[in-house]
mmCIF file as gemmi writes it, N, C-alpha and C atoms, coordinates in Angstrom:
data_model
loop_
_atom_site.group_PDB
_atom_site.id
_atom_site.type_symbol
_atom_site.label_atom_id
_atom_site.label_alt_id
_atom_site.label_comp_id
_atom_site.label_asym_id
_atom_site.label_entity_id
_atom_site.label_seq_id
_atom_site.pdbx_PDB_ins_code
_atom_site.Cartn_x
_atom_site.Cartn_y
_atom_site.Cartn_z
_atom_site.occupancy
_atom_site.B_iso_or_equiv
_atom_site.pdbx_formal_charge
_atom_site.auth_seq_id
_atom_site.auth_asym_id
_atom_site.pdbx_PDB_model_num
ATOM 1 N N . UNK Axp A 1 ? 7.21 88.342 10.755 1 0 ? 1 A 1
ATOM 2 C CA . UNK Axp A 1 ? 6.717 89.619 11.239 1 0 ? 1 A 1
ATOM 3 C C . UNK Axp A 1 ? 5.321 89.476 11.855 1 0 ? 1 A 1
ATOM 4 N N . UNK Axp A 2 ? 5.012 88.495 11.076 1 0 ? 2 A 1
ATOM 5 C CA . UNK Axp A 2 ? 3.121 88.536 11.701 1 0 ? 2 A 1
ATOM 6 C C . UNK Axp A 2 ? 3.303 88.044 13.101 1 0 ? 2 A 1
ATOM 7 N N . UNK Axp A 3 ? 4.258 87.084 13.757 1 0 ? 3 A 1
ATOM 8 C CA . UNK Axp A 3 ? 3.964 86.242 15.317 1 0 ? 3 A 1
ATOM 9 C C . UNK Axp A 3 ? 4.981 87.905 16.059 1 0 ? 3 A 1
ATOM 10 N N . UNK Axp A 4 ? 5.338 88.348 15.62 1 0 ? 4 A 1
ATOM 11 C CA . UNK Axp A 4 ? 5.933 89.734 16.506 1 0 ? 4 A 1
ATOM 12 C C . UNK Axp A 4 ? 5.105 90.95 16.545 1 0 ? 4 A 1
ATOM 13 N N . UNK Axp A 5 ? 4.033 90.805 15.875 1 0 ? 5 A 1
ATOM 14 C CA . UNK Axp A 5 ? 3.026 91.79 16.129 1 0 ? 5 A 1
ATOM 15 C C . UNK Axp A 5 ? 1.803 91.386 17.131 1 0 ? 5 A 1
ATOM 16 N N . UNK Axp A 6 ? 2.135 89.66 16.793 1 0 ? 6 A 1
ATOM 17 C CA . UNK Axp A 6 ? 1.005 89.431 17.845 1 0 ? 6 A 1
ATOM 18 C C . UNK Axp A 6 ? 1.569 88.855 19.129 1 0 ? 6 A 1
ATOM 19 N N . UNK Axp A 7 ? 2.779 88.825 19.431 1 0 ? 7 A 1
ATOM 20 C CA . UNK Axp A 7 ? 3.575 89.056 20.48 1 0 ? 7 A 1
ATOM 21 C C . UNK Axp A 7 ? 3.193 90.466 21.218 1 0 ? 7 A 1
ATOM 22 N N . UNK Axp A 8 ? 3.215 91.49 20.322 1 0 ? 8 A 1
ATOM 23 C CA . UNK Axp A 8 ? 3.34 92.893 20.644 1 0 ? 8 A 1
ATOM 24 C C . UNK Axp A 8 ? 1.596 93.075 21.463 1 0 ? 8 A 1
ATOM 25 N N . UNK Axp A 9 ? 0.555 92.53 20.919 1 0 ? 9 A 1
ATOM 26 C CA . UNK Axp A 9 ? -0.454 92.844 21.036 1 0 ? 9 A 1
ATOM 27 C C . UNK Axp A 9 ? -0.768 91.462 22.116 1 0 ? 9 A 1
ATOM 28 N N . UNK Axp A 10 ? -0.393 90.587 22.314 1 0 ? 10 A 1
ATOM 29 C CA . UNK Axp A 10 ? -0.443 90.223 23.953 1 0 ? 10 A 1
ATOM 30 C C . UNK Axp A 10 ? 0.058 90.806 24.828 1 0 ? 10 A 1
ATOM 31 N N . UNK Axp A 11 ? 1.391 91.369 24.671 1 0 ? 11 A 1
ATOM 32 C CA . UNK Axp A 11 ? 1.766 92.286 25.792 1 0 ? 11 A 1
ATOM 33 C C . UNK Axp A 11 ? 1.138 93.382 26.367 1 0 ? 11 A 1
ATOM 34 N N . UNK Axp A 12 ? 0.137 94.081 25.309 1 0 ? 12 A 1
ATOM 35 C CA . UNK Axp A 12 ? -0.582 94.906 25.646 1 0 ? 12 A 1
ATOM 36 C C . UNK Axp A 12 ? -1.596 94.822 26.707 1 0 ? 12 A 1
ATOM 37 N N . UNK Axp A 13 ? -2.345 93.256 26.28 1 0 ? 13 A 1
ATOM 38 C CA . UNK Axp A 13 ? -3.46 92.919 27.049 1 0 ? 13 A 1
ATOM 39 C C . UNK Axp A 13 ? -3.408 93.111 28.545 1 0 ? 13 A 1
ATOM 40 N N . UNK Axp A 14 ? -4.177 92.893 29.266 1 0 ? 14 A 1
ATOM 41 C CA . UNK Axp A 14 ? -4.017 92.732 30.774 1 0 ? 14 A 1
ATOM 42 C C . UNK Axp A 14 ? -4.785 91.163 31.045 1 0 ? 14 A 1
ATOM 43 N N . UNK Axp A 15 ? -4.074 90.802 32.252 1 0 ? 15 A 1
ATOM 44 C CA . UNK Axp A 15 ? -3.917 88.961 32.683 1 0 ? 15 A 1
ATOM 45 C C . UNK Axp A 15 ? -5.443 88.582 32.576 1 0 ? 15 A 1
ATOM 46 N N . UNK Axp A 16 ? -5.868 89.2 32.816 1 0 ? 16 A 1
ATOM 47 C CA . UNK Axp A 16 ? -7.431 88.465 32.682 1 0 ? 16 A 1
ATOM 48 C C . UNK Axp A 16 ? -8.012 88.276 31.185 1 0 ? 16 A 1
ATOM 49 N N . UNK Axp A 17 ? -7.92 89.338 30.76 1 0 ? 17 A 1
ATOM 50 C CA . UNK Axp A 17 ? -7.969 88.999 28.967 1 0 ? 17 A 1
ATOM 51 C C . UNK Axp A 17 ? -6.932 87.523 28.625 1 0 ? 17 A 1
ATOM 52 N N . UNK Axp A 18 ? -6.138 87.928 28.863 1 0 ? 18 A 1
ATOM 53 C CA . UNK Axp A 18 ? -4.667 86.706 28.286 1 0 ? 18 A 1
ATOM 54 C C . UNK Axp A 18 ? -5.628 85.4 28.951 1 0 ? 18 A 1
ATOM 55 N N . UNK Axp A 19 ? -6.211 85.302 30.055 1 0 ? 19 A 1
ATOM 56 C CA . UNK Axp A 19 ? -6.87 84.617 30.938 1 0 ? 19 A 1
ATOM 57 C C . UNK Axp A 19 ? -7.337 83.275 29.9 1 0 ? 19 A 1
ATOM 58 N N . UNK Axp A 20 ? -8.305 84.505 29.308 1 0 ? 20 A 1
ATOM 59 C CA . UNK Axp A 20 ? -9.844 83.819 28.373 1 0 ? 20 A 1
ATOM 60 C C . UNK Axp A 20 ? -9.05 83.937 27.08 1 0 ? 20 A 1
ATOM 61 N N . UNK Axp A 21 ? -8.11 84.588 27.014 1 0 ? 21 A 1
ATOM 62 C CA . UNK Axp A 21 ? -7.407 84.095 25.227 1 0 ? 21 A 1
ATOM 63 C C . UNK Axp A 21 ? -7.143 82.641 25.298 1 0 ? 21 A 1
ATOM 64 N N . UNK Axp A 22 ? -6.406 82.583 26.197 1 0 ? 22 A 1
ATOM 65 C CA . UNK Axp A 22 ? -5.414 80.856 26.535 1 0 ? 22 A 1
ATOM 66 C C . UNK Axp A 22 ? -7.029 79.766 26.768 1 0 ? 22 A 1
ATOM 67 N N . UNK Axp A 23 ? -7.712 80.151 27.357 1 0 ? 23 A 1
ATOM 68 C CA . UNK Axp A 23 ? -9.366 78.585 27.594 1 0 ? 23 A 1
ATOM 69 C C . UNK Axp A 23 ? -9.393 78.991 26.211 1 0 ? 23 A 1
ATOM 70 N N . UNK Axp A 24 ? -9.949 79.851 25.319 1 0 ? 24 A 1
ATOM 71 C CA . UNK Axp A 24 ? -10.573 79.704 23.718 1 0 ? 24 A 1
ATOM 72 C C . UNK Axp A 24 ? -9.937 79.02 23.008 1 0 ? 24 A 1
ATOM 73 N N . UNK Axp A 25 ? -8.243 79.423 23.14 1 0 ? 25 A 1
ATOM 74 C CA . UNK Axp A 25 ? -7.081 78.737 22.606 1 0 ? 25 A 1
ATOM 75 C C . UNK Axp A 25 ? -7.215 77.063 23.064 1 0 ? 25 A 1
ATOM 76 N N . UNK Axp A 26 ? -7.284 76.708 24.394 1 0 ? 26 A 1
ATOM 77 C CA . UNK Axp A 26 ? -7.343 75.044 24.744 1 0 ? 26 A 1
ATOM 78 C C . UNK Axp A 26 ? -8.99 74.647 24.141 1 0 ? 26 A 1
ATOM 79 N N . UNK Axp A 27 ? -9.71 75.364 24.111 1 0 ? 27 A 1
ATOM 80 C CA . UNK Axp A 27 ? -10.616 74.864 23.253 1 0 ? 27 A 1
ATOM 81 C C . UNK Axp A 27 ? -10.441 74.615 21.787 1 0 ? 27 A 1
ATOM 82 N N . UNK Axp A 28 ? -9.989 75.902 21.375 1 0 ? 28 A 1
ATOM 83 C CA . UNK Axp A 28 ? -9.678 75.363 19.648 1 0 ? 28 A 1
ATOM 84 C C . UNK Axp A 28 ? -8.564 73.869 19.631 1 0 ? 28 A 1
ATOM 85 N N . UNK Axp A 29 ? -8.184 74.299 20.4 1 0 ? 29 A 1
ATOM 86 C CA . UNK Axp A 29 ? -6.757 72.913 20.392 1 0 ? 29 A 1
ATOM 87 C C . UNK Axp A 29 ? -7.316 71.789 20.443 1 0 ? 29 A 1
ATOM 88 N N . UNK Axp A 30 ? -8.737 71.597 21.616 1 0 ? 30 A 1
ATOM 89 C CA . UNK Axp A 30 ? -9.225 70.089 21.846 1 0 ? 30 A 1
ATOM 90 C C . UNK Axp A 30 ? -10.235 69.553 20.554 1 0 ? 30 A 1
ATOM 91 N N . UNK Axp A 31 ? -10.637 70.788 19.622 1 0 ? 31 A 1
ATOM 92 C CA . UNK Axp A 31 ? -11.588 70.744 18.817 1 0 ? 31 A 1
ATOM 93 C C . UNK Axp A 31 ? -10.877 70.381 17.59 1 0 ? 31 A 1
ATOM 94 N N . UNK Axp A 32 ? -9.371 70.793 17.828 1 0 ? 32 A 1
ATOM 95 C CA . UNK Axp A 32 ? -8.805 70.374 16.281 1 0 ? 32 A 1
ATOM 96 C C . UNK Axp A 32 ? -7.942 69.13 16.535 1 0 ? 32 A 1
ATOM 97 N N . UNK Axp A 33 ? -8.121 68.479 17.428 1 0 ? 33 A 1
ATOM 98 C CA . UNK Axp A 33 ? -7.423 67.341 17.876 1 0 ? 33 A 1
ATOM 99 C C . UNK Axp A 33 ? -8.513 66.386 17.469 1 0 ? 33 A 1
ATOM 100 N N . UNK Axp A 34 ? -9.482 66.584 17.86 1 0 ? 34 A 1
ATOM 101 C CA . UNK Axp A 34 ? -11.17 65.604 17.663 1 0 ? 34 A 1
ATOM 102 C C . UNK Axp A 34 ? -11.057 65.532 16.145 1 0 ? 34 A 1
ATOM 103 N N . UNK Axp A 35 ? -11.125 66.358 15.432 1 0 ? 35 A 1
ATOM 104 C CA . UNK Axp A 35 ? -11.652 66.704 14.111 1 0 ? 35 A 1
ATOM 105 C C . UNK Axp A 35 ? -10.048 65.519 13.768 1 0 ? 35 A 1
ATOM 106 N N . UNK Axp A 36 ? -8.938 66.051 14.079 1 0 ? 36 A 1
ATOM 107 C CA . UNK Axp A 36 ? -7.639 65.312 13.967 1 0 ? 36 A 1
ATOM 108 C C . UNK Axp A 36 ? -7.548 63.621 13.576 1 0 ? 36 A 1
ATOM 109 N N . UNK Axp A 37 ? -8.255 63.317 14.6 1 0 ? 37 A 1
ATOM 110 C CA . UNK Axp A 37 ? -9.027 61.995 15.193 1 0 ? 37 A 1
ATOM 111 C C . UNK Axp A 37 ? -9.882 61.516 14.228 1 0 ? 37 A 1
ATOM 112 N N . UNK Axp A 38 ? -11.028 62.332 13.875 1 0 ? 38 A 1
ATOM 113 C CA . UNK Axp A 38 ? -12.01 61.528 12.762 1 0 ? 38 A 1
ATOM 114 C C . UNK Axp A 38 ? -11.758 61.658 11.394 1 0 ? 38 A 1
ATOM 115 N N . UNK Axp A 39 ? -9.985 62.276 11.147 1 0 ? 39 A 1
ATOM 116 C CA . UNK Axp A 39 ? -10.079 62.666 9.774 1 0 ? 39 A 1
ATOM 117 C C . UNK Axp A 39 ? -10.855 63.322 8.563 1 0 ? 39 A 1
ATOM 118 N N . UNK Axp A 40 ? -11.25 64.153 9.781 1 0 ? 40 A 1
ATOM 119 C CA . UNK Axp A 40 ? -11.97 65.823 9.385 1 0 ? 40 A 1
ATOM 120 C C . UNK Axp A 40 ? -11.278 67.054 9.265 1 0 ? 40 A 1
ATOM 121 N N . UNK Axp A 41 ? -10.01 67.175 9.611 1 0 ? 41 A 1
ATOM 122 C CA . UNK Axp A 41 ? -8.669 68.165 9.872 1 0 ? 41 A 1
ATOM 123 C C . UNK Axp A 41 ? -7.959 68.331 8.072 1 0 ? 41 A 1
ATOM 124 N N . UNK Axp A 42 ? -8.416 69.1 7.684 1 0 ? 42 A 1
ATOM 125 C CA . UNK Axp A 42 ? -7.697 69.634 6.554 1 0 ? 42 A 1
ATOM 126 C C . UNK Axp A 42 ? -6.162 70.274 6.8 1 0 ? 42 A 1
ATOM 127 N N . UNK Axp A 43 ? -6.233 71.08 7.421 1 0 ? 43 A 1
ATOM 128 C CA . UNK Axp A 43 ? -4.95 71.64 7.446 1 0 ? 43 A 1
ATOM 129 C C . UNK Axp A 43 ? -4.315 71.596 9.143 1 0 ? 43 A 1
ATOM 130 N N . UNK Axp A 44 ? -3.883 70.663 8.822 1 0 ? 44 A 1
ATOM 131 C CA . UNK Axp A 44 ? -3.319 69.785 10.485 1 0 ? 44 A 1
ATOM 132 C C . UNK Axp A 44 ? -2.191 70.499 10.891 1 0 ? 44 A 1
ATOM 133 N N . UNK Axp A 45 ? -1.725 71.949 10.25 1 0 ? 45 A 1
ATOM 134 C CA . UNK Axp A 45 ? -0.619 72.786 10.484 1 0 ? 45 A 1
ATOM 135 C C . UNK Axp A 45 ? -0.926 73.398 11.545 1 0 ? 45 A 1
ATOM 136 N N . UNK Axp A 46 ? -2.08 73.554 11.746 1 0 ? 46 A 1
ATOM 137 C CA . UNK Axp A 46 ? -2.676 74.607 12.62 1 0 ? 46 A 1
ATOM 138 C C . UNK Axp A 46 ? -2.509 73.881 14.035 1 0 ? 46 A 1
ATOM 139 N N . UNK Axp A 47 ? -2.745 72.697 14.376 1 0 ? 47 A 1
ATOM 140 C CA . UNK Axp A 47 ? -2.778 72.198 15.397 1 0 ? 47 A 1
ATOM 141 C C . UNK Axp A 47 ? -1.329 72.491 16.027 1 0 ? 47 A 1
ATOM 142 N N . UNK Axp A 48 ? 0.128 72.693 15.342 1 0 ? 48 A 1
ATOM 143 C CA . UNK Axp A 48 ? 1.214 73.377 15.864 1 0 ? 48 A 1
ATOM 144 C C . UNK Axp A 48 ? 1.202 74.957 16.23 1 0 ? 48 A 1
ATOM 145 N N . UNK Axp A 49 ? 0.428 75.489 15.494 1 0 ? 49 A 1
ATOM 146 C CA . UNK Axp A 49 ? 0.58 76.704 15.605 1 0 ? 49 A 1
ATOM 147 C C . UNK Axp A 49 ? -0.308 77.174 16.673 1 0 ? 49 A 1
ATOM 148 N N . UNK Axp A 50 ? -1.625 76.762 17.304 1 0 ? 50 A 1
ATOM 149 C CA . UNK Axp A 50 ? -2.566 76.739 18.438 1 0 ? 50 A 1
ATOM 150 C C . UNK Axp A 50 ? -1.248 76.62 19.206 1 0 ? 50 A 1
ATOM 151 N N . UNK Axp A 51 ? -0.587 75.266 19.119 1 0 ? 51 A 1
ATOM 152 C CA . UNK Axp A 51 ? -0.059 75.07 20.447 1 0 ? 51 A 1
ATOM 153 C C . UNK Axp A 51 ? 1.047 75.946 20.922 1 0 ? 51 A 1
ATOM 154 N N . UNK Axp A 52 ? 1.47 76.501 19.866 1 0 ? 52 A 1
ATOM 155 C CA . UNK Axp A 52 ? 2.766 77.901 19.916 1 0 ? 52 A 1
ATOM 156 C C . UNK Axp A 52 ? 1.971 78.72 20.288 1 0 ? 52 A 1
ATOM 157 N N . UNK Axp A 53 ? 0.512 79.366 20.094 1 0 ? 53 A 1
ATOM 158 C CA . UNK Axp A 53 ? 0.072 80.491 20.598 1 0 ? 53 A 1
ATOM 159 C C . UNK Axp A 53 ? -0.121 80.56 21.86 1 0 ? 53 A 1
ATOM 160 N N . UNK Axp A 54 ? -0.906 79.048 22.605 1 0 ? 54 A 1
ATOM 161 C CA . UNK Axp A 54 ? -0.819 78.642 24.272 1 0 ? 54 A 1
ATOM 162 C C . UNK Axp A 54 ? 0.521 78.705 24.45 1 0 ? 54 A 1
ATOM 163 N N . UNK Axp A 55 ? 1.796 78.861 24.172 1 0 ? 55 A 1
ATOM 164 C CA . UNK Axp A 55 ? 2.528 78.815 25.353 1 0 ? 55 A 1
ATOM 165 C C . UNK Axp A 55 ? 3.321 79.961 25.045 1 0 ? 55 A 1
ATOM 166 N N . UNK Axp A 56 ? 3.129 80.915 24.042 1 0 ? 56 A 1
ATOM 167 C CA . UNK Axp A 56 ? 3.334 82.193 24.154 1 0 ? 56 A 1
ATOM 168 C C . UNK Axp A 56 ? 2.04 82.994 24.749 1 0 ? 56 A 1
ATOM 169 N N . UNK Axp A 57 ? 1.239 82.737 25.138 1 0 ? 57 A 1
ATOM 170 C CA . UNK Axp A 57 ? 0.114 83.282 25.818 1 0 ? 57 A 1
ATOM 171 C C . UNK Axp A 57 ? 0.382 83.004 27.509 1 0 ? 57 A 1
ATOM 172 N N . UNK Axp A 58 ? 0.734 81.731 27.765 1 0 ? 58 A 1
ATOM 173 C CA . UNK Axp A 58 ? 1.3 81.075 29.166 1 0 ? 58 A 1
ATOM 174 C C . UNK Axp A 58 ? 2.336 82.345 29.298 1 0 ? 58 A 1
ATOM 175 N N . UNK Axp A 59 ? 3.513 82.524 28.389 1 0 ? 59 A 1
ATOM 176 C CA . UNK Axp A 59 ? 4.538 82.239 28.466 1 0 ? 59 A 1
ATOM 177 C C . UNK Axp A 59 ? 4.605 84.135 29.117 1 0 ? 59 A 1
ATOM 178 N N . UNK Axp A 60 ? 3.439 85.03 28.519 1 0 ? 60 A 1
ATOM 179 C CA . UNK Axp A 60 ? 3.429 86.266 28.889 1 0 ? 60 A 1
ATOM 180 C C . UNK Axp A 60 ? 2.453 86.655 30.115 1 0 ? 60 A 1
ATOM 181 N N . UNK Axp A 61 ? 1.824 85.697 30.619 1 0 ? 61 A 1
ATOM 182 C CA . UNK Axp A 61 ? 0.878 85.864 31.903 1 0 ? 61 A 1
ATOM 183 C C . UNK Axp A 61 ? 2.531 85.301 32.361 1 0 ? 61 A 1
ATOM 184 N N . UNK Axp A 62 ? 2.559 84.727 32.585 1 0 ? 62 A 1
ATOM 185 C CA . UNK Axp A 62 ? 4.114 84.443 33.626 1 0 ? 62 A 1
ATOM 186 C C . UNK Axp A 62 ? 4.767 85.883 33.963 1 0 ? 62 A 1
ATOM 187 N N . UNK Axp A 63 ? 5.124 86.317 32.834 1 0 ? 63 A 1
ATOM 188 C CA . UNK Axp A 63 ? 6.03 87.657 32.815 1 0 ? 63 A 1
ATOM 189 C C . UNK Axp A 63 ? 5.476 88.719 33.958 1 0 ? 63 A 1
ATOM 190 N N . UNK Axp A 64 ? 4.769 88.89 33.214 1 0 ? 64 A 1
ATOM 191 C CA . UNK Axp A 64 ? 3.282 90.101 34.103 1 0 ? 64 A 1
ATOM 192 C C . UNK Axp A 64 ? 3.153 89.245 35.427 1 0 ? 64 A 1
ATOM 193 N N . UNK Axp A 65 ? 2.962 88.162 36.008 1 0 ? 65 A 1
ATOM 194 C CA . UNK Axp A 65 ? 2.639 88.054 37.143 1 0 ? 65 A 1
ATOM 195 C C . UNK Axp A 65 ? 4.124 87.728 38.312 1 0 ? 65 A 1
ATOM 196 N N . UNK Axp A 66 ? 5.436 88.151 37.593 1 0 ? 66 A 1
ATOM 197 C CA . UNK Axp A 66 ? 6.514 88.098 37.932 1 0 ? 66 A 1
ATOM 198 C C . UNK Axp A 66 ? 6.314 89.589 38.608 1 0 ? 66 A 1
ATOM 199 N N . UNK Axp A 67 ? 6.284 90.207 37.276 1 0 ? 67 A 1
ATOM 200 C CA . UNK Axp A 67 ? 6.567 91.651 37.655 1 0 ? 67 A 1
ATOM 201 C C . UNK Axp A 67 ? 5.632 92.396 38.626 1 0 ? 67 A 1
ATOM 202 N N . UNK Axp A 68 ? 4.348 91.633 38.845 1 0 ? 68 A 1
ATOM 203 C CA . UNK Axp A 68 ? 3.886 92.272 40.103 1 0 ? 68 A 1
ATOM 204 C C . UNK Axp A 68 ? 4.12 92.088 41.308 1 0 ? 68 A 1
């Protein structure tokens, strides 16, 4: 229920927000890849779940820039 609410609440956004969600998102991703790397990464779950949020974030700027 929690990734369908935040499904729900990207759809809301408009493309330029989704814009700067998705760079913060490839930033957290490159930052938990580093940390990954020096065996500083406690909970290395997250590094899947960043990457599910970039391409459901991709995946709804697509939609919206279909439909215009």
């Amino acid at each position: 229920m929690k990734t369908s609410n935040y499904i729900k609440d990207l759809r809301e956004e408009n493309v330029a927000s989704l814009q700067e969600q998705l760079v913060a998102a490839k930033k957290e991703l490159f930052n938990l890849r580093f940390q990954n790397a020096t065996n500083q990464l406690d909970n290395t779950g997250r590094i899947k779940e960043v990457r599910k949020n970039i391409a459901r974030i991709q995946t709804i700027i697509t939609e919206k820039s279909k439909q215009a």
